[in-house]
C-alpha positions in Angstrom: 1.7 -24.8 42.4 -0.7 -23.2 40.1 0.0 -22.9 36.2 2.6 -20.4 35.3 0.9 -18.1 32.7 2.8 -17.8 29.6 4.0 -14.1 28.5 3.0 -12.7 25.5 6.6 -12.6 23.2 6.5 -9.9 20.3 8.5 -12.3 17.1 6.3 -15.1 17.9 3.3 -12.3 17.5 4.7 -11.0 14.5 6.2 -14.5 13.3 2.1 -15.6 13.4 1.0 -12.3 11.3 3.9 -12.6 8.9 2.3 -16.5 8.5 -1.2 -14.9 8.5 -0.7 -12.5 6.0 1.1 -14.2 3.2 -1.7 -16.9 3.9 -4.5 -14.1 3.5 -2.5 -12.8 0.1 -2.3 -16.2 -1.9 -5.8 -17.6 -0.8 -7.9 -15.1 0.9 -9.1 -14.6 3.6 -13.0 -16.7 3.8 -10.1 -19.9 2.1 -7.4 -19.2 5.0 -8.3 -21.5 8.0 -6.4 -21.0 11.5 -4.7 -24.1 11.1 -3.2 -23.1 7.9 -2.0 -20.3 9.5 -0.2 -21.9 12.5 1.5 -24.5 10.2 2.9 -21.9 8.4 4.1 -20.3 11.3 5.3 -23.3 12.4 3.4 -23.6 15.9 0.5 -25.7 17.4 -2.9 -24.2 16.9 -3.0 -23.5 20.5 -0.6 -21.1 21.0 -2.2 -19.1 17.8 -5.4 -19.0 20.0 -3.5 -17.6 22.3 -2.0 -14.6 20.9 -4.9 -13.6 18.6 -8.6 -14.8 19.7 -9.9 -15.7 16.2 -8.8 -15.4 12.4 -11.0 -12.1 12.2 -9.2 -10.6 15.0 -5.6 -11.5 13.4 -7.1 -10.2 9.8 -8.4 -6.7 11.5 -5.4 -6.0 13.0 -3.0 -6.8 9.9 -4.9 -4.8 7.7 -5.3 -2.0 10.3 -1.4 -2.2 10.1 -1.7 -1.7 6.3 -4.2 1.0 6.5 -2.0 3.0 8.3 0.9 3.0 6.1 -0.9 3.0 3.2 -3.1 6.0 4.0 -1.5 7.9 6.8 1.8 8.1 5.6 0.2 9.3 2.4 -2.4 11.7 3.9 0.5 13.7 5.2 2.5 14.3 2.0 -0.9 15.6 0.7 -1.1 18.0 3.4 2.3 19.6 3.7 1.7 23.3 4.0 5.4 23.5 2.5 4.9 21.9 -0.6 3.9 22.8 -3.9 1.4 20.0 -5.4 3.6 18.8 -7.5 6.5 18.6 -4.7 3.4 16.3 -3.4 3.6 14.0 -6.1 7.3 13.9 -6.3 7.3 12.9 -2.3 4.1 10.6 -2.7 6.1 8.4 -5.2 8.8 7.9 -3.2 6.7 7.2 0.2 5.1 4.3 -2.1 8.1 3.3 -3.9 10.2 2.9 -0.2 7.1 1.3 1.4 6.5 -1.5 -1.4 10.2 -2.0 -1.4 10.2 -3.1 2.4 6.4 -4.7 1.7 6.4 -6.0 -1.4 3.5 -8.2 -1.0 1.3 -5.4 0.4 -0.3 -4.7 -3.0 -1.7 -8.0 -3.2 -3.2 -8.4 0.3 -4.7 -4.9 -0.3 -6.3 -5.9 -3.4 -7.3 -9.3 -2.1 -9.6 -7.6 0.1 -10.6 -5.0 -2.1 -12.2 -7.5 -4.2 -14.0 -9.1 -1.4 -15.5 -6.1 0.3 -14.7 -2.8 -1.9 -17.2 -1.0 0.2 -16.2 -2.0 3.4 -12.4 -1.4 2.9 -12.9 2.0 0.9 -15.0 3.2 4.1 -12.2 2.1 6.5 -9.4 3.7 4.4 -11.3 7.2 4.4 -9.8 7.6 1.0 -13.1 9.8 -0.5 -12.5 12.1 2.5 -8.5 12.2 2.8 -8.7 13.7 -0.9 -11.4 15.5 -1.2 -10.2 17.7 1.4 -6.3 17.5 1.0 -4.5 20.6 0.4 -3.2 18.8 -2.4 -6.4 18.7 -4.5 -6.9 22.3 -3.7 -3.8 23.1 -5.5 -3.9 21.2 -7.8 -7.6 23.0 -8.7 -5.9 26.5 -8.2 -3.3 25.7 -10.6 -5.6 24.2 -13.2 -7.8 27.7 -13.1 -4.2 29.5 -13.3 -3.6 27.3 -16.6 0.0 26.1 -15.1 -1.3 22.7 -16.1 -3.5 20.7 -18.5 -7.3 20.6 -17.7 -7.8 16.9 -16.7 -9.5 15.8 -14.1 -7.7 14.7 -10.8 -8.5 11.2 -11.1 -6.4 11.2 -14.2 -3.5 12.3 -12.7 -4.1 9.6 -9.1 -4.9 6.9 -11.4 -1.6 7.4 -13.4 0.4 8.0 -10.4 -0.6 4.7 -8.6 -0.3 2.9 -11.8 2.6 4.0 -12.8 3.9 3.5 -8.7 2.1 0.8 -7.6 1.5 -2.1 -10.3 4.7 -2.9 -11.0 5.0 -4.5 -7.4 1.6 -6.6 -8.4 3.5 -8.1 -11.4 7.0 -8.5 -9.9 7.3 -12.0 -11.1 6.6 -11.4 -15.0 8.9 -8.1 -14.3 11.5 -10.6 -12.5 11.1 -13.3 -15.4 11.1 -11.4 -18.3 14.4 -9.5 -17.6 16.0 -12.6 -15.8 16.5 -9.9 -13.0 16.4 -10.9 -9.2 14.8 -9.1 -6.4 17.7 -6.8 -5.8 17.4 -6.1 -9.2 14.4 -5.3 -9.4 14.8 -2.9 -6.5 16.8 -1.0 -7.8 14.4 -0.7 -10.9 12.0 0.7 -9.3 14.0 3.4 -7.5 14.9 4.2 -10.9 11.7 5.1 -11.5 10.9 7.3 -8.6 13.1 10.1 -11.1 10.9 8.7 -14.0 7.7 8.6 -12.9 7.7 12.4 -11.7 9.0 13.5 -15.5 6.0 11.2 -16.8 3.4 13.4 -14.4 5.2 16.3 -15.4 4.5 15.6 -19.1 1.0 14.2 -19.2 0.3 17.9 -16.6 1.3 20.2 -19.1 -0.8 22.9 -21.2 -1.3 21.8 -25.0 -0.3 25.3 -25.3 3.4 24.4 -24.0 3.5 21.0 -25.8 
């Protein structure tokens, strides 16, 4: 009787790239070894080998996975034909804000690889292209020739907005410590801010003329 062949099961799968990714967070990826990664998941280095050829295979696909939410979902707020730019901003804060709430360690892995291999990631993202030619920027242009808002230059506004959104997440523990605040807590902090951050755009956007 010839070897039964196992079948691929889908929480062992995502049990290894749950392993695998808070692995690739806390040490990176060239300090990350396989056999780290199955200890962690708590399986033989076999079965690993398995489901995922090689640790390059298992980091591609985890950060295609995070590509696509951080990008995609993003991409489409900035192209809503229904949407005024600033609706944009209102809805891109929240996309974040909901994301990093359910992947709160996303940040991290992100900027683990970004400071590995800026280049390669930034070409894989296709973040110079998604903005460049999002509806959003073209609004945004329109309504600075209009003088509805301040003359600054859109990376003001992005960098702001994804400071403002996103770096709170990268120091959740000092944020957690300082306040004596638990997760929950801090949850609910930051969908405080989703009606704070919008005001904060909203002030920094507007003419010296109306300040």
């Amino acid at each position: 009787m010839g070897k039964q062949i196992q079948k691929p099961d889908h929480s062992t799968e995502e049990k290894i790239k749950a392993a695998a990714q808070k692995l690739f967070t806390q040490k990176g990826y060239a300090a990350t070894k396989t056999r780290d990664i199955a200890t962690e998941a708590d399986i033989n280095l076999a079965l690993l080998n398995y489901y995922f050829r090689s640790k390059a295979a298992l980091f591609e696909l985890i950060m295609a996975d995070h590509f696509q939410q951080f990008i995609q979902g993003a991409v489409a707020v900035l192209n809503q034909e229904q949407t005024s730019f600033k609706e944009k901003i209102e809805r891109l804060i929240n996309y974040y804000i909901d994301m990093l709430i359910r992947q709160p360690d996303m940040p991290l892995f992100v900027l683990s690889e970004l400071r590995n291999g800026p280049e390669n990631l930034i070409l894989k993202m296709g973040i110079k292209t998604h903005i460049k030619e999002s509806l959003f920027l073209k609004q945004f242009n329109q309504a600075k020739q209009n003088g509805e808002i301040a003359n600054i230059h859109h990376l003001h506004l992005l960098s702001n907005m994804l400071g403002l959104t996103i770096f709170p997440f990268i120091v959740n523990p000092i944020i957690k410590d300082i306040n004596d605040i638990d997760q929950q807590e801090f949850n609910a902090f930051m969908l405080e801010r989703k009606k704070l951050i919008p005001l904060w755009i909203e002030a920094i956007l507007k003419p010296q003329t109306q300040q």
